[in-house]
N, C-alpha and C positions, 0 to 999 in steps of 0.2 A: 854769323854766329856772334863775334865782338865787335863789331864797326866801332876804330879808333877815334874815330872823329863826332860820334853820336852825344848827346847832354843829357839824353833822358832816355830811361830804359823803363816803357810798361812791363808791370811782370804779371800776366794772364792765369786763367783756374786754369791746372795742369802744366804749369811750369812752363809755360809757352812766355817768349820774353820778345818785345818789341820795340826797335831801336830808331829816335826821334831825335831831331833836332830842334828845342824849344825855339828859336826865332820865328820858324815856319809855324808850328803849332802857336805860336802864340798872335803873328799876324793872322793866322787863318780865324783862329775861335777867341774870342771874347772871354769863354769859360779860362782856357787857359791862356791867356793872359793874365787875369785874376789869380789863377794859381801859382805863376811864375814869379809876380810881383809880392808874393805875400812876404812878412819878416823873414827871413831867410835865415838855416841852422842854427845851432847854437856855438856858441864859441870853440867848445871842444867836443864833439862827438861819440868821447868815450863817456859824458857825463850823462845820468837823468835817463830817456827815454832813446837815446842813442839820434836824434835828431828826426823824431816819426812825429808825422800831426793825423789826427784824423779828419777825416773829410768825409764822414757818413752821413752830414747834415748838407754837403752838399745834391745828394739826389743820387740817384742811380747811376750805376758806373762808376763810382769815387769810392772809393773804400778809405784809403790813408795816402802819405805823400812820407816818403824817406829819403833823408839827404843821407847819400856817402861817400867818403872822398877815393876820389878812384888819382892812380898815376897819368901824370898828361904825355901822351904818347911823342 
């Protein structure tokens, strides 16, 4: 349900949530590599858009990308 150790959590249609480790995702696909690599949040998270980009122009399956700062376990 919260794997401590995970960096990335897909959140699925019907609240289904998916928990990844970007090094693996990002050696395995090329895509996300690209998406891991992009400018990274903004300075402070509570400002502007809350740190969400969208990724509709990347194609099917990408909807948006949101940074949030979680506690390091």
């Amino acid at each position: 349900q919260a794997p401590l150790c995970a960096d990335v959590v897909f959140q699925l249609q019907g609240g289904h949530r998916v928990f990844a480790h970007r090094v693996y995702l990002a050696t395995a696909c090329s895509r996300f590599y690209d998406l891991f690599t992009l400018e990274g949040p903004p300075e402070t998270l509570s400002e502007g858009d809350g740190g969400t980009r969208d990724l509709s122009s990347w194609g099917r399956g990408f909807l948006s990308l949101r940074w949030e700062p979680v506690a390091d376990p």
